[in-house]
C-alpha angles and dihedrals in degrees: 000000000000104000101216092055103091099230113236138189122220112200114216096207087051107054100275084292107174116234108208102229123211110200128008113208117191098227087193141010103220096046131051094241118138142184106211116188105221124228099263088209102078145053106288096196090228103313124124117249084254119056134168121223130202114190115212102259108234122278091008104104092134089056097040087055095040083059100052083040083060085047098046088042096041087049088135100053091051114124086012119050087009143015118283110258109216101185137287116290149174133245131173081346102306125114114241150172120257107216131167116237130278114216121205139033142320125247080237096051085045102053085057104038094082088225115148108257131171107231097195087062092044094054086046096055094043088052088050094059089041098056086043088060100040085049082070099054096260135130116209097213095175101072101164110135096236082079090057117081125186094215122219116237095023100046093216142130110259124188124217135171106056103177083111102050118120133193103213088190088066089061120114104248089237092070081062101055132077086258096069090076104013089092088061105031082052087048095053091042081053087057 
């Protein structure tokens, strides 16, 4: 990022109004995820003065909507089970996600830190997010640990990264049933 363009955030549910950013942090290396530190001196159109941003990755719009579609669906476990989803966005021309910030540790991190950690509990914690998602008819299919954190303050397993999530009751009631495979398992029985 050129160093002399001031970043901005436009914000999608506010009429594209720019938001002036103070600081961009690379959360990862291997992933276009972001803290950016708002300008404190405007309006902030309900945002907190710290925001993550995930940028949609090329070539994965299905999954970039699928992800908005778990945070629009999982509404009632935001700032608690995952992050809070403020809106879609755009910054330096790419589409993102706008997320609050998760504060703690991965279960990568974790693994890797040496802290003394009940694991019992842990499991325990992370069961508990899981269930709550699955109580709302989704299936967290990205299970890596570094989309587990163990939040500071609450103590409690929170889950991040949704492009993965399905919701099984959406799908048509033929991809259930024996018929779904049966034309491909009887073609290669024909070969």
């Amino acid at each position: 990022m050129d160093p002399k363009i001031q970043p901005q955030l436009c914000l999608s549910w506010s009429r594209h109004v720019p938001i002036r950013v103070e600081t961009v942090q690379p959360l990862d290396p291997r992933r276009e995820v972001y803290r950016l530190n708002l300008e404190t001196c405007q309006e902030l159109h309900g945002l907190p003065t710290v925001v993550i941003i995930k940028k949609m990755k090329d070539d994965w719009h299905d999954e970039f909507k699928q992800e908005i579609k778990a945070y629009e669906r999982l509404k009632p476990l935001q700032g608690s089970v995952i992050p809070v989803f403020f809106g879609q966005a755009t910054f330096n021309d790419s589409p993102v996600l706008v997320l609050s910030e998760v504060v703690g540790k991965t279960l990568q991190d974790l693994a890797h830190s040496g802290l003394p950690i009940s694991l019992k509990e842990l499991q325990r914690k992370l069961e508990k997010a899981m269930r709550l998602l699955h109580a709302y008819g989704a299936e967290y299919l990205d299970q890596r640990l570094d989309n587990f954190f163990l939040c500071d303050g609450t103590g409690e397993v929170m889950v991040v990264d949704l492009e993965q999530v399905e919701f099984p009751g959406d799908l048509e009631d033929w991809k259930h049933s024996v018929n779904y495979g049966g034309g491909g398992l009887s073609f290669i029985s024909i070969q």
